[in-house]
C-alpha positions in Angstrom: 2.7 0.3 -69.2 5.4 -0.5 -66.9 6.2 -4.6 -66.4 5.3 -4.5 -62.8 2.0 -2.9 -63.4 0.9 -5.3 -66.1 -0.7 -7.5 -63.6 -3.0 -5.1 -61.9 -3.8 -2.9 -65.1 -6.7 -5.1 -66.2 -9.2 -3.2 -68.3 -11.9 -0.8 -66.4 -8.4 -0.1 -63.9 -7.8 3.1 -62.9 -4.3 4.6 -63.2 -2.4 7.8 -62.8 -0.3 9.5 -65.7 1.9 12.1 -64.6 1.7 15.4 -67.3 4.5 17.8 -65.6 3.9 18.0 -62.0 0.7 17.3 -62.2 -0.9 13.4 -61.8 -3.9 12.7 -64.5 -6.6 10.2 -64.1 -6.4 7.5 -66.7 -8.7 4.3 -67.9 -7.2 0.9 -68.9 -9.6 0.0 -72.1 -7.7 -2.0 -73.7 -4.0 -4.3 -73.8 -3.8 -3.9 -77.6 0.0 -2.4 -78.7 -0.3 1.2 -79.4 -1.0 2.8 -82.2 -1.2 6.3 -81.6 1.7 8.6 -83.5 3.4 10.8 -80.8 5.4 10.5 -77.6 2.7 8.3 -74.8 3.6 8.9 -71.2 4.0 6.0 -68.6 1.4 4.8 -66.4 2.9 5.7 -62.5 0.4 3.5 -61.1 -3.0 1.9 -60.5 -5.5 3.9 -58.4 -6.8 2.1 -55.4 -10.0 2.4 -56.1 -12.9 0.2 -58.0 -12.2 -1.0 -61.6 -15.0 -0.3 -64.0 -16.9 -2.8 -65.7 -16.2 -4.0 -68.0 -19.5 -4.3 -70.0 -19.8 -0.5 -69.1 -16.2 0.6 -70.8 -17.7 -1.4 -73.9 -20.7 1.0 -73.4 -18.9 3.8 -73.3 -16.7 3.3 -76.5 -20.4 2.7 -78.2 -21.7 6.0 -76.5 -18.7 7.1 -78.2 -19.1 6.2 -81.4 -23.0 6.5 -81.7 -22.2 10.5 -80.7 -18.8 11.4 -82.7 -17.6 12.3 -78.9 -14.1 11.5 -77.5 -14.0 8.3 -75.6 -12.4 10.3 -73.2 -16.0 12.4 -72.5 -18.2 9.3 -72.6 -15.8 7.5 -70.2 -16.5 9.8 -67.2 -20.1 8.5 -67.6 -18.8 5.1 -66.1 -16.8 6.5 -63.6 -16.9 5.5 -60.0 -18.2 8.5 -57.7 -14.9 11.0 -57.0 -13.3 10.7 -60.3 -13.0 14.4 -60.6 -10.9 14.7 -57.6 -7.5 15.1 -57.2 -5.1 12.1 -57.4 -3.5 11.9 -54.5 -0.2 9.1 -54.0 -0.2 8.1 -50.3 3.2 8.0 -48.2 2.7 3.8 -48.9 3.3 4.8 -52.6 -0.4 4.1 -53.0 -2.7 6.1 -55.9 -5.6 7.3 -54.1 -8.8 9.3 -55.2 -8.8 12.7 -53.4 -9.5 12.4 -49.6 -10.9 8.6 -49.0 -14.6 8.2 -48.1 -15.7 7.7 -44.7 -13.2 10.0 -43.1 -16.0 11.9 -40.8 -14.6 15.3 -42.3 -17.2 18.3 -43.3 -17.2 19.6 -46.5 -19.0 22.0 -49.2 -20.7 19.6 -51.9 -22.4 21.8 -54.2 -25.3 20.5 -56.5 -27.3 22.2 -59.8 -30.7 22.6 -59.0 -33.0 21.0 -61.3 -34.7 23.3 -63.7 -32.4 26.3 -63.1 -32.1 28.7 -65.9 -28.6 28.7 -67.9 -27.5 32.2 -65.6 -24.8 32.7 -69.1 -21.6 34.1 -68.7 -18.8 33.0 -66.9 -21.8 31.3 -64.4 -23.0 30.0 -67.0 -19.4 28.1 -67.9 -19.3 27.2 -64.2 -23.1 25.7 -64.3 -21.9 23.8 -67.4 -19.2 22.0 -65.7 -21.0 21.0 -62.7 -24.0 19.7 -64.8 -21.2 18.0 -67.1 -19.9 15.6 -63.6 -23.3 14.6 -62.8 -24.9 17.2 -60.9 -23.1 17.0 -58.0 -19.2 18.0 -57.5 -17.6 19.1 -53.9 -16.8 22.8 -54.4 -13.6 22.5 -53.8 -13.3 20.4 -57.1 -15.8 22.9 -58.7 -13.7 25.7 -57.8 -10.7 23.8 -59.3 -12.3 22.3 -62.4 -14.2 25.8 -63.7 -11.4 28.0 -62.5 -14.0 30.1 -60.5 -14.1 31.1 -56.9 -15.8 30.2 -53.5 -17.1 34.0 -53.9 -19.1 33.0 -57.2 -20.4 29.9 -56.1 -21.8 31.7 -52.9 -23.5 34.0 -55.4 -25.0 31.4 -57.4 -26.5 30.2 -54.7 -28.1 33.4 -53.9 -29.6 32.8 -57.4 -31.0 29.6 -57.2 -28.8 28.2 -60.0 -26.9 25.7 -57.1 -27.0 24.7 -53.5 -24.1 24.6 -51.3 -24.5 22.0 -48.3 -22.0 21.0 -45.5 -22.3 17.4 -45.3 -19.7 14.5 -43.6 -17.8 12.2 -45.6 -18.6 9.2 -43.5 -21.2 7.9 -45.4 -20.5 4.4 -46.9 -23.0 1.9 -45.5 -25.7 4.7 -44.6 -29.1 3.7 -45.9 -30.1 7.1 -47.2 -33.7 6.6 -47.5 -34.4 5.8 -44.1 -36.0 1.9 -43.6 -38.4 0.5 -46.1 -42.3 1.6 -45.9 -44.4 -1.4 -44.9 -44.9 -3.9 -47.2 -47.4 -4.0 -50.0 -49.8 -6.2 -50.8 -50.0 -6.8 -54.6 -53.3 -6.2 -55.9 -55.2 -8.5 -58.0 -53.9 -8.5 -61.6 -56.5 -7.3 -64.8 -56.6 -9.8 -67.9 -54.4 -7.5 -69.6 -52.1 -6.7 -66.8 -51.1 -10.9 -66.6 -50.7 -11.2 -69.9 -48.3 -8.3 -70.0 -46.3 -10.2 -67.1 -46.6 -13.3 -68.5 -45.3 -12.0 -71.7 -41.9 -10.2 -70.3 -41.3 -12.7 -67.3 -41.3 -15.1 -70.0 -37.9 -13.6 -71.4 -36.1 -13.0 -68.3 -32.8 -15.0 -68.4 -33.3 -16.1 -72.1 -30.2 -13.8 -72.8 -31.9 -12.5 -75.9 -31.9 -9.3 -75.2 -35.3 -8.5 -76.4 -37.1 -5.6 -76.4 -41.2 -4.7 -75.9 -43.5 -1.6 -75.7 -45.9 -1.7 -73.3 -48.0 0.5 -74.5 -50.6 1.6 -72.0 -53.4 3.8 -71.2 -52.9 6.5 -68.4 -54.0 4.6 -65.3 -53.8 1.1 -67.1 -51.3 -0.3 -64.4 -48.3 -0.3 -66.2 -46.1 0.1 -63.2 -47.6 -3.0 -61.4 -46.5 -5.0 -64.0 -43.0 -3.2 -63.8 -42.9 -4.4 -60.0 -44.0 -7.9 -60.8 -41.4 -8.1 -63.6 -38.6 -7.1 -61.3 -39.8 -9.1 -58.7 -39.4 -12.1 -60.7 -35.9 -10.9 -62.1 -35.0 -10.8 -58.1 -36.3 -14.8 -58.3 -34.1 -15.5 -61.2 -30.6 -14.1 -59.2 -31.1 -10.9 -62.1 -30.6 -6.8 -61.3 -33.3 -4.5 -62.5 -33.0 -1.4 -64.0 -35.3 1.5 -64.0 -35.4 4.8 -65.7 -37.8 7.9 -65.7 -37.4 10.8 -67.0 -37.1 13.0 -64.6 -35.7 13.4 -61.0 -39.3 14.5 -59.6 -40.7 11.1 -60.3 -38.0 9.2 -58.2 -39.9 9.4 -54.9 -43.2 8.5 -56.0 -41.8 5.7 -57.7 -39.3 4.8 -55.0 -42.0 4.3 -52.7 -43.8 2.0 -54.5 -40.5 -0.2 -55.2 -39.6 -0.6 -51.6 -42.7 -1.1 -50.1 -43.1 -4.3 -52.6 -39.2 -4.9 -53.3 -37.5 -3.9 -49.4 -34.4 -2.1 -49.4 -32.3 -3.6 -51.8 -33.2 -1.0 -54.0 -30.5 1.7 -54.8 -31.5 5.1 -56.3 -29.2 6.9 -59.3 -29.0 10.9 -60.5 -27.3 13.8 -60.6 -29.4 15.2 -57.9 -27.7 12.8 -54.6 -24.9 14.4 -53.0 -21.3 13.2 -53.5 -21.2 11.3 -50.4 -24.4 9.6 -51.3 -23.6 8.7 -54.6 -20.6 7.3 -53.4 -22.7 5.0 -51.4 -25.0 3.5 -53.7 -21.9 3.0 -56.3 -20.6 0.5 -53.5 -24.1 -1.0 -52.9 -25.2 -1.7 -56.3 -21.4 -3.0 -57.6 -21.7 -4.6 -54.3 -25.3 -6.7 -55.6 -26.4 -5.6 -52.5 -28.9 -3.6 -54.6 -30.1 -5.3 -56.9 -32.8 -2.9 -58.1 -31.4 0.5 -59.5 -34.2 3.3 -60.2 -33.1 6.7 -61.7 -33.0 9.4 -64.0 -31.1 9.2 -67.5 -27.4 9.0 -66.3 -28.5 5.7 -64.2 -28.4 3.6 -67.3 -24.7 3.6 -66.4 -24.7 2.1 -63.1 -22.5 -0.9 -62.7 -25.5 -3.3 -62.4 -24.2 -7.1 -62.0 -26.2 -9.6 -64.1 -28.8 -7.0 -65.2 -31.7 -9.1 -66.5 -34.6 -6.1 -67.0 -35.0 -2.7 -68.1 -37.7 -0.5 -68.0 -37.9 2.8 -69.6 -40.9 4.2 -68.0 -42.3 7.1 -69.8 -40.3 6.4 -72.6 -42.0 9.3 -74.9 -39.6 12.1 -73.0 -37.6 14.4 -74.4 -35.8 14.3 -71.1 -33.8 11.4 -71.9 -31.5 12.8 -74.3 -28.7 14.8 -73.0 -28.3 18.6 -74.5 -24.2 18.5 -73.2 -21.5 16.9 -75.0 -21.8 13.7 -74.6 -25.1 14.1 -76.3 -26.4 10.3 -75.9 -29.7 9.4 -75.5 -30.8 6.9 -73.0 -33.3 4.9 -74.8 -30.9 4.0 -77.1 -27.9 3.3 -74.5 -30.5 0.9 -72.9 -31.1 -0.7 -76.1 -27.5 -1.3 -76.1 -26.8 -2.5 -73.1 -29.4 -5.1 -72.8 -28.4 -6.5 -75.8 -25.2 -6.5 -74.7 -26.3 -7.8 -71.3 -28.5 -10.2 -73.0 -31.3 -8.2 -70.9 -35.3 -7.8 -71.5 -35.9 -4.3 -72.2 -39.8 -2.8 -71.6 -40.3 0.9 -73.1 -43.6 2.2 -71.3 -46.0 5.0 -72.3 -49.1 6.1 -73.0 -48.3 8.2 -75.8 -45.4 6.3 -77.2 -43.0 8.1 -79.5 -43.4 7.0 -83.6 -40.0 5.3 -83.6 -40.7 2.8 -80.7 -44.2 1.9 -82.0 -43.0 1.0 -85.6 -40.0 -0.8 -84.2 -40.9 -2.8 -81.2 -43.2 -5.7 -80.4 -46.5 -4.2 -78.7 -48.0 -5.7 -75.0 -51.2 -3.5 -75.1 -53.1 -2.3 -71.6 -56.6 -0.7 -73.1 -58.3 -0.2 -70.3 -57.7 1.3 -66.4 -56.6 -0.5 -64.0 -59.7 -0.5 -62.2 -62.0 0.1 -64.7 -62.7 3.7 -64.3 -64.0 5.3 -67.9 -61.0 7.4 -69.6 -62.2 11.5 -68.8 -64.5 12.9 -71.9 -62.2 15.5 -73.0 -64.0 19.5 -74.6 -62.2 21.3 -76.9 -63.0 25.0 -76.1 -62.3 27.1 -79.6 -60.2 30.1 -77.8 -61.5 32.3 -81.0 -64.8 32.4 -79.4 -64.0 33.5 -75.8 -63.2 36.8 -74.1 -59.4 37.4 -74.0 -57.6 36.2 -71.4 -55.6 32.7 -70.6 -58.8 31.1 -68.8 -62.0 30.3 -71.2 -65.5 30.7 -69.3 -66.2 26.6 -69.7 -62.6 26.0 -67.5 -63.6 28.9 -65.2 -67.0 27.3 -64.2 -65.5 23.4 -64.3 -62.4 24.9 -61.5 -65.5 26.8 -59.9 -67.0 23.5 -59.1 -64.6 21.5 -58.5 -63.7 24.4 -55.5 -67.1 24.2 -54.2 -66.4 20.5 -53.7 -63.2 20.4 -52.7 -61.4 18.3 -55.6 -58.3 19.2 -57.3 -57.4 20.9 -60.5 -54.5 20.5 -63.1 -53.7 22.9 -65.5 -51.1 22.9 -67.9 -49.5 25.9 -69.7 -46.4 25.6 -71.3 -45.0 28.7 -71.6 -43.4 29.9 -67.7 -43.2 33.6 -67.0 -45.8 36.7 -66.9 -46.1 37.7 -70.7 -44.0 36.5 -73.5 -43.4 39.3 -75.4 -43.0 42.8 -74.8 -43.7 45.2 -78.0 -44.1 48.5 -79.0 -48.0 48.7 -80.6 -46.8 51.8 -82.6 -43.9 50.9 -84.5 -43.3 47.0 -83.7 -40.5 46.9 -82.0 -39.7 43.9 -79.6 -37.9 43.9 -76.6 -34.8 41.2 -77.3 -32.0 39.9 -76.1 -28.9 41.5 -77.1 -26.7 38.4 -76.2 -29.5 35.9 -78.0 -31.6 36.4 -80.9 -35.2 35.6 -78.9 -37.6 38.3 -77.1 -37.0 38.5 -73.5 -39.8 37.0 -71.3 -41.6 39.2 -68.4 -41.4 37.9 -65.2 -43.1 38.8 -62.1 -42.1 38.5 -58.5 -44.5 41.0 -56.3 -44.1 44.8 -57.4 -41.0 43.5 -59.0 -41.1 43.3 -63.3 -38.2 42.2 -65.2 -37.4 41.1 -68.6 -35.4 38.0 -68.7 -33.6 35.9 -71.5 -34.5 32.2 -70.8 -31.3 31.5 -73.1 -28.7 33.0 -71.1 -30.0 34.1 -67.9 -29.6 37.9 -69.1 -32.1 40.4 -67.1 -33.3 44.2 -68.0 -35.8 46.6 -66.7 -38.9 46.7 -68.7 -38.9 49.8 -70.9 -41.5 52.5 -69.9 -41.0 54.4 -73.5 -40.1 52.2 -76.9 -36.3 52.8 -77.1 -36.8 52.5 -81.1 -39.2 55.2 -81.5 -40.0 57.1 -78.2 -43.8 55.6 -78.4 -45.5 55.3 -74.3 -47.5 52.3 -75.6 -45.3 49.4 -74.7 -47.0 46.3 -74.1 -47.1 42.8 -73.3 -48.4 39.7 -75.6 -49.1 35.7 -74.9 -49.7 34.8 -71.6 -47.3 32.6 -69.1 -47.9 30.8 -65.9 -47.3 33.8 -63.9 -49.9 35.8 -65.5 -52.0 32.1 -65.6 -51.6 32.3 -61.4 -52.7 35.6 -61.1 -55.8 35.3 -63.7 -56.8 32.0 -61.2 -56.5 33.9 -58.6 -59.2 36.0 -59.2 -61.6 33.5 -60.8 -61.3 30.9 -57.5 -59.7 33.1 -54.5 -60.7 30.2 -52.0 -57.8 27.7 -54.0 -54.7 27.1 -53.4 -52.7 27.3 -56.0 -49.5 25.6 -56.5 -47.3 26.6 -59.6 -44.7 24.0 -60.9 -42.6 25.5 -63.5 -38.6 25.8 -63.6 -38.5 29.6 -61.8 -40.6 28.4 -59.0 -38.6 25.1 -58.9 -35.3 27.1 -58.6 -37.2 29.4 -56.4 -38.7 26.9 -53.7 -35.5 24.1 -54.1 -37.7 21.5 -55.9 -40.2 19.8 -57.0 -41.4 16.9 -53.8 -42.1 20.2 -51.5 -44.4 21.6 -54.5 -46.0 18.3 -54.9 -46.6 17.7 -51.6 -48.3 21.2 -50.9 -50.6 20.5 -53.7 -51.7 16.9 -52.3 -52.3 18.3 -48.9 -56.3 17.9 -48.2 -58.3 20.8 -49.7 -59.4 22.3 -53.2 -56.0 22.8 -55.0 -54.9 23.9 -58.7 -51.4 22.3 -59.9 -50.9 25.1 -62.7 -47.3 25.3 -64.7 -45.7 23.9 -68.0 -45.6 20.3 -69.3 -43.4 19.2 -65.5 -47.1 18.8 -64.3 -48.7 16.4 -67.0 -45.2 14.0 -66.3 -46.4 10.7 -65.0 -47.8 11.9 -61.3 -50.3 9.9 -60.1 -52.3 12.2 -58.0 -55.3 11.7 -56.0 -58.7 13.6 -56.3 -58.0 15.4 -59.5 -61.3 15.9 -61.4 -60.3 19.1 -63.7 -57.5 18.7 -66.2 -57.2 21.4 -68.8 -54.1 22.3 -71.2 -54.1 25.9 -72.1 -52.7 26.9 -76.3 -52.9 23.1 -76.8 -51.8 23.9 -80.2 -49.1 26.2 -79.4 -46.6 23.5 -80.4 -48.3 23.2 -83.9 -46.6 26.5 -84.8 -42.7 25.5 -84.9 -40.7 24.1 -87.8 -40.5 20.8 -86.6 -41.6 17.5 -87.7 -42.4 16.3 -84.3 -44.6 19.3 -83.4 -47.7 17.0 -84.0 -46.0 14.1 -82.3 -45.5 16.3 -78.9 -48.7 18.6 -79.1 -50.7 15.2 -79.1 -48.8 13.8 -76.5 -49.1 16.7 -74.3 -52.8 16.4 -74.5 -53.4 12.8 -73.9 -50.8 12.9 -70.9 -52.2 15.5 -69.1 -55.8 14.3 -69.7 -55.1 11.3 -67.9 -54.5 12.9 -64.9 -58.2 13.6 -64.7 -60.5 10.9 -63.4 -57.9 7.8 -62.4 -59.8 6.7 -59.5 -63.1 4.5 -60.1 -66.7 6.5 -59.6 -64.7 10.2 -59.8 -66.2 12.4 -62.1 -63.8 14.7 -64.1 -63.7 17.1 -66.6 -61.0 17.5 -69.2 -61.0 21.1 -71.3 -58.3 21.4 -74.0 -58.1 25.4 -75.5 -56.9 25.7 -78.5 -56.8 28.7 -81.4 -57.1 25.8 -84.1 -59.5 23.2 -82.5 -60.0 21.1 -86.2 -55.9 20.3 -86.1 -55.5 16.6 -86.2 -53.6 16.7 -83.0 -56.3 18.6 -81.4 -58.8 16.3 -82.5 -57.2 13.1 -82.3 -55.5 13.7 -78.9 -59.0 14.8 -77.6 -60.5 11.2 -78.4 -57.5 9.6 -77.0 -56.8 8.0 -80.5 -52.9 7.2 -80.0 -53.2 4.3 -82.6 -55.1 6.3 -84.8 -52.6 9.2 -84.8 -49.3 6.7 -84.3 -50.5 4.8 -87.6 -50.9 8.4 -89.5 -47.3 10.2 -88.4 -46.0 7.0 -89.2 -47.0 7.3 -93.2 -46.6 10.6 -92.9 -42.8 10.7 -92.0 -42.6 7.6 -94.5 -43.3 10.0 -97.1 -40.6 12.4 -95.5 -38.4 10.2 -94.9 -38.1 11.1 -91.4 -37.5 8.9 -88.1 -38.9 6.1 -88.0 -37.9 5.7 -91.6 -34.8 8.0 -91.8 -32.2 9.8 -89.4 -31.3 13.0 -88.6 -27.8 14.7 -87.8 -27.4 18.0 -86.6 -23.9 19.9 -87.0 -23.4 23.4 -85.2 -21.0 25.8 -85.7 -20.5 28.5 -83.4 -17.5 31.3 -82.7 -17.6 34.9 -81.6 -16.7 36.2 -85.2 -20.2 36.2 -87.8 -18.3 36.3 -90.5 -15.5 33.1 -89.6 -18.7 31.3 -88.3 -20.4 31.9 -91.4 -17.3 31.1 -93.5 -16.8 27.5 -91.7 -20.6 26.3 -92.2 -20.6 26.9 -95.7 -17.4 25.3 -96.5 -19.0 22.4 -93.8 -21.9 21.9 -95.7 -20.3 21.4 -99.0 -18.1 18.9 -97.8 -20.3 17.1 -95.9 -22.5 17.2 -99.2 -19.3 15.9 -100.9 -18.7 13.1 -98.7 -21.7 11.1 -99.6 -24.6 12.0 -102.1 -27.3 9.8 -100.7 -27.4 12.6 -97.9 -29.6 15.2 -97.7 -27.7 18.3 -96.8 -30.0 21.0 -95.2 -28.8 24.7 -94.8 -26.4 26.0 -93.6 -29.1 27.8 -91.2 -28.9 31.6 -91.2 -26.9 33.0 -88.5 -28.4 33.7 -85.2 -27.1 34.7 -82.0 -26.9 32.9 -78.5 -24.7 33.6 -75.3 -23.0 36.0 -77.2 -21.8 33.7 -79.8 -22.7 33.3 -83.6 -24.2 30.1 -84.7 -25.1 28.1 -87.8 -27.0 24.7 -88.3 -26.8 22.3 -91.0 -29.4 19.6 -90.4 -28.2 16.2 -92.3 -30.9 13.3 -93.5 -30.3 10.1 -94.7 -32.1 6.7 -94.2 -29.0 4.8 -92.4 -27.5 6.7 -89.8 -24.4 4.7 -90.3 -23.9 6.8 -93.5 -24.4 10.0 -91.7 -22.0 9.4 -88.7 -19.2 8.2 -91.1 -19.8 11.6 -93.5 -19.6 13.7 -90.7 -16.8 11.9 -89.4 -14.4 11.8 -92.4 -15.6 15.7 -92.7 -14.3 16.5 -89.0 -11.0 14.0 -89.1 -9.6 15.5 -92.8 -6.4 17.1 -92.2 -6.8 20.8 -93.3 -10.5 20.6 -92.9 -13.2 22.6 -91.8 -12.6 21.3 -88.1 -9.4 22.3 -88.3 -10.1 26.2 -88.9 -9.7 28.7 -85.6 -12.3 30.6 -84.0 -15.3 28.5 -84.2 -16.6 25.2 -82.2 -18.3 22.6 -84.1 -20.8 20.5 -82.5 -23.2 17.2 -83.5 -26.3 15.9 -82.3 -27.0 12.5 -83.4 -30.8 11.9 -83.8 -31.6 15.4 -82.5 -34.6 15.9 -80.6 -35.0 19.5 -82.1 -34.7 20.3 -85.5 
């Protein structure tokens, strides 16, 4: 670091590093001497532009750490908006980030569209990269970054995988949401909903950094005693933080926040376009927000005196990340409101093993306004005609037609078939990139088999390539071949499907939502996006088709989510006082726990069981898991390294459980092998697998292959 700079180089600066001719972007995270072996390049200057936190580049190094990922990777998680363009040095000598804000100058911003199928390939690569900065990157940086073209982006587009949108750089200050709805009247509190506040507000500005579970029942309130908690964080001077889990649920919520709350209330994910990103970086560094709300990467916004966290929903998959850096969000927010010395409140109706051993409980038992929970039927699919609809559903949407109510149905399975065999000698159509069947989808007259790994489409065979047979045909039902079963049973319906292709298809979810709300009998059919967190008015039918489908993988949370699946979709039925509804739950193995449990709405029950049960296991809560991957284009060099992984790893400490190597399977083209590591400290797995991947000569060390790790995967 040259003298002169010393005094602007504080840590969180940004600076430029010159590598030949061209200028890198660098992060100040320390002022420690050096102690890295090799020649280190001088710093040519500090970037004129905002420092980061620095309570965030402490996060990162932990995101870092927690996920065996370069601090490099987990630093552009912290990164002010326009990062991943150029640096450009100004005829003043001045570092600048690409082309400054505000300039009134159009430009291409392309964004990934939520739900879009991996396309594979090089599209695939380009996909990656733009997912990998958020969601959102001007093309022209795409087009640098992926080393692709204008020409494939355009193409993309054509295939729903991305948008590409002119919009004008001019747009610090804006107020993207347009002005606040009219204000909202709190409504009277329950018992249980004051005690709840009374419990977290009690916290605030302690500096503790405790943490709660408000565990709730679907329609107990829980997000009125968000708002009042965050209203009284407002009182105390504090920020507010909220997550959900998925981009969809931002409006709804939004709403709700700045009707009570105004507009000091910034919104945070990869969905907002550069230019508005941009914005609400400045307005919540700024404190002029002081209320962030967003999806998983907003639990990296550069809140000032955060104070409360809530992680709404807090049972969803959706919060960890499947790219490198592979961090959860639960967990980061842990962290940081310890670090902040912040209340955190995990919220759920169906919360997830781990939170409900660890965490102090605030209970809501009962609706907010006293309406019953919905009686729930479990229909034994054994005993009914084939076909995805069983007669007790088909009369329930019949009625609920006839009086003009609304329906949700949940299948979780999205195309037309999911299989496509030969009856004569067994063949199955698969993917020759992937080793999965290909799915049948159907658009019109249109059939096409398609890989829901890598993107890859075919033509359906008329003849069985394998042995000439004519009798090719389809097996297990998706929400396609759901719509068009529906179709026939209630043809006065409208019926709206929410599932990724139709997503991709229609350019999101809001428009979907919306069309189902409008007045009228409606049926919200499609996989588990429909049972997450909508509050939607005059639904009396809530059914979840194969209930038990998830009981069939090799996983120990298959019971965990096929019980949550049922209980949060049932309470979609019914959340209005003096509305009748009807819940029906089919299922091929109606006596499973699950089944049972999750039709009685038993969540203690069944949390207090998989907890002993995974005690036994020693599985989270009472263990941790570590997934290693190694992947390559060669079988035989990917099979090679996994072995020789899994014995050292095995070496490295004895007190873990070394699972596998996996046998090889195939996906995007490319070999792969898991070994699934267990221990009860995840401290001792992270330092195995770290002292495996750092030894010189090691298996990390050998060409050909990629090795990954998922820390506390979510898939095993």
């Amino acid at each position: 670091m040259p003298a002169h700079l010393h005094a602007r180089a504080v840590p969180g600066a940004l600076v430029a590093v010159r590598l030949g001719r061209r200028a890198l972007l660098g992060v100040v995270v320390g002022r420690d001497p050096p102690t890295h072996e090799g020649t280190l390049l001088p710093v040519a200057g500090v970037v004129d532009a905002p420092a980061v936190p620095p309570d965030l580049i402490a996060l990162a190094r932990w995101v870092a750490s927690r996920t065996l990922t370069p601090l490099g990777a987990c630093l552009r998680l912290v990164l002010p908006p326009g990062s991943e363009g150029a640096l450009r040095r100004g005829p003043d000598g001045t570092w600048r980030l690409g082309a400054p804000a505000g300039q009134g100058r159009e430009r291409i911003v392309a964004r990934a569209v939520d739900g879009a199928a991996d396309p594979g390939g090089r599209k695939g690569a380009v996909l990656a990269e733009l997912r990998s900065a958020g969601g959102t990157l001007p093309a022209a940086d795409l087009v640098r970054i992926a080393g692709t073209t204008m020409p494939t982006l355009r193409r993309m587009a054509d295939d729903g995988v991305i948008t590409l949108d002119a919009e004008r750089a001019d747009a610090s200050g804006l107020n993207w949401f347009g002005a606040p709805p009219p204000p909202d009247a709190p409504p009277d509190l329950t018992t249980e909903q004051q005690a709840a506040v009374t419990r977290i507000t009690a916290r605030l500005g302690s500096g503790q950094g405790d943490a709660l579970l408000l565990h709730g029942v679907t329609g107990s309130g829980k997000t009125e005693v968000y708002l009042r908690a965050i209203a009284r964080a407002r009182e105390l001077g504090l920020g507010s933080l909220v997550l959900v889990p998925e981009i969809a649920l931002t409006p709804q919520f939004l709403g709700r926040l700045r009707a009570r709350l105004g507009d000091r209330v910034a919104v945070w994910h990869s969905a907002l376009a550069a230019a508005e990103r941009a914005a609400e970086y400045r307005r919540i560094a700024a404190g002029d927000a002081d209320v962030v709300l967003g999806a998983r990467s907003a639990v990296f916004a550069p809140i000032p005196r955060l104070g409360l966290v809530v992680v709404d929903e807090e049972h969803d998959s959706s919060y960890k990340q499947d790219a490198t850096p592979r961090y959860d969000a639960r967990q980061v927010a842990y962290r940081r409101a310890v670090d902040c010395g912040a209340v955190l409140v995990y919220g759920s109706a169906t919360p997830r093993p781990e939170a409900w051993h660890a965490l102090e409980h605030v209970t809501l038992a009962c609706r907010a306004d006293g309406a019953d929970m919905p009686p729930v039927r479990v229909v034994d699919m054994r005993t009914q005609p084939a076909g995805p609809v069983s007669r007790p559903l088909a009369k329930a949407l019949q009625e609920a037609g006839e009086r003009g109510e609304k329906a949700i149905i949940l299948l979780n399975r999205r195309g037309f078939s999911r299989t496509t065999l030969c009856r004569s000698c067994g063949w199955i159509a698969r993917c020759p990139d992937c080793d999965v069947p290909m799915v049948l989808h159907r658009e019109g007259d249109d059939d096409r088999l398609v890989c829901h790994h890598c993107g890859l489409e075919s033509a359906p065979p008329t003849t069985c390539p394998s042995c000439r047979s004519v009798d090719v045909g389809r097996q297990g039902s998706g929400t396609q071949a759901l719509e068009d079963a529906l179709a026939r049973i209630v043809p006065d319906t409208r019926l709206v499907r929410l599932d990724a292709d139709n997503v991709a298809r229609r350019g999101g979810i809001v428009g979907l939502l919306d069309e189902f709300s409008r007045p009228g009998p409606a049926i919200l059919l499609g996989t588990q996006m429909v049972a997450k967190g909508h509050d939607l008015p005059a639904v009396t039918v809530a059914a979840i088709l194969d209930a038990d489908a998830a009981l069939q993988r090799a996983d120990f949370r298959a019971e965990e989510r096929a019980f949550s699946l049922i209980v949060q979709l049932a309470g979609r039925a019914g959340r209005r006082r003096g509305e009748h509804s009807t819940v029906v739950v089919q299922a091929w193995e109606p006596a499973a726990r699950a089944v049972q449990l999750g039709a009685r709405h038993a969540v203690e029950e069944f949390l207090g069981g998989e907890v002993q049960r995974r005690e036994a296991r020693g599985m989270p809560p009472h263990g941790h898991l570590l997934r290693v991957v190694v992947e390559g284009e060669s079988r035989q060099r990917v099979a090679e390294v996994a072995d020789e992984m899994a014995e050292a790893l095995a070496q490295a400490d004895p007190s873990i459980a070394v699972r596998g190597p996996s046998r090889l399977h195939r996906l995007r083209g490319r070999s792969r092998r898991a070994i699934l590591l267990q221990a009860r400290r995840s401290s001792s797995l992270t330092a195995a697998t770290r002292h495996v991947l750092d030894a010189p000569g090691g298996p990390a060390s050998r060409t050909g292959v990629r090795i990954g790790v998922d820390v506390d995967p979510q898939d095993t």
